[in-house]
C-alpha positions as CSV (number, residue, x, y, z in Angstrom):
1,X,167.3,75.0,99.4
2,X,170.6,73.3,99.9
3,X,173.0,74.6,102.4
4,X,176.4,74.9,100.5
5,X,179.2,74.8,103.7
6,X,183.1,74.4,102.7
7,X,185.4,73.6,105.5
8,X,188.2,76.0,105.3
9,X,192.0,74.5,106.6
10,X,192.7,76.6,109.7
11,X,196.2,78.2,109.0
12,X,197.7,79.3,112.1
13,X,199.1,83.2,112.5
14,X,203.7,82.8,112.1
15,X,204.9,86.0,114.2
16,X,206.9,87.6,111.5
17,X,209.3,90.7,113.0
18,X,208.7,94.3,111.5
19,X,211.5,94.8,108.8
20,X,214.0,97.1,110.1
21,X,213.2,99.9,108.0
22,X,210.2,100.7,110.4
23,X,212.9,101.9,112.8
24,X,214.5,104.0,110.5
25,X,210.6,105.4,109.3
26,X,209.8,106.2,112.9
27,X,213.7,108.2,113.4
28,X,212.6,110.0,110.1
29,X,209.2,111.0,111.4
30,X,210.5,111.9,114.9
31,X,212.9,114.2,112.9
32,X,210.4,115.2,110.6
33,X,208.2,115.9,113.5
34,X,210.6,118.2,115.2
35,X,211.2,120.4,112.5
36,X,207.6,120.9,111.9
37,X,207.2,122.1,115.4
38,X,209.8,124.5,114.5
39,X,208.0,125.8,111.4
40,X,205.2,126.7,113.6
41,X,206.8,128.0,116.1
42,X,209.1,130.5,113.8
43,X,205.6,131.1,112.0
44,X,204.5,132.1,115.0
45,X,207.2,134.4,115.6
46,X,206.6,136.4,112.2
47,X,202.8,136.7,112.6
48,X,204.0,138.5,115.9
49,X,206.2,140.4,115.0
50,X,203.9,141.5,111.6
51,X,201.3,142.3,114.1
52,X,203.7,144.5,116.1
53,X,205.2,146.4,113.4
54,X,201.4,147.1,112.4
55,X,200.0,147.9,115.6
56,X,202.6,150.3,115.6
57,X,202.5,151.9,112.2
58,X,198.5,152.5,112.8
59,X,200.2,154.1,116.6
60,X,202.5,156.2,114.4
61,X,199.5,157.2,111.7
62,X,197.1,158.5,114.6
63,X,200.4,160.3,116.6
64,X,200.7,162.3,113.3
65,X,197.0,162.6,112.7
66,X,196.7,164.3,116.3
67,X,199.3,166.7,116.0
68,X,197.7,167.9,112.9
């Protein structure tokens, strides 16, 4: 069995900066990451007040049920 063994030429690592388009990808998914919050936070807002307006409907369906 013959041992087959290349030598392979070291390169060595050239520091490269990030393109500057990386800045503007980060400002976009700050912004994008702000109005997400807000979705949730105005979807929030409707399941609560759906929940409201239905707690008080089923309120409203037994107050006339009662007085039957």
């Amino acid at each position: 069995m013959s041992r087959k063994i290349v030598d392979l030429p070291i390169r060595e690592r050239v520091q490269t900066r990030p393109p500057v388009s990386d800045f503007w990808f980060a400002q976009l998914d700050v912004r994008l990451g702000k109005i997400e919050a807000m979705l949730t936070r105005l979807e929030w807002q409707v399941w609560i007040i759906v929940c409201t307006v239905f707690g008080l409907s089923i309120l409203e369906i037994i107050n006339a049920l009662s007085a039957v």
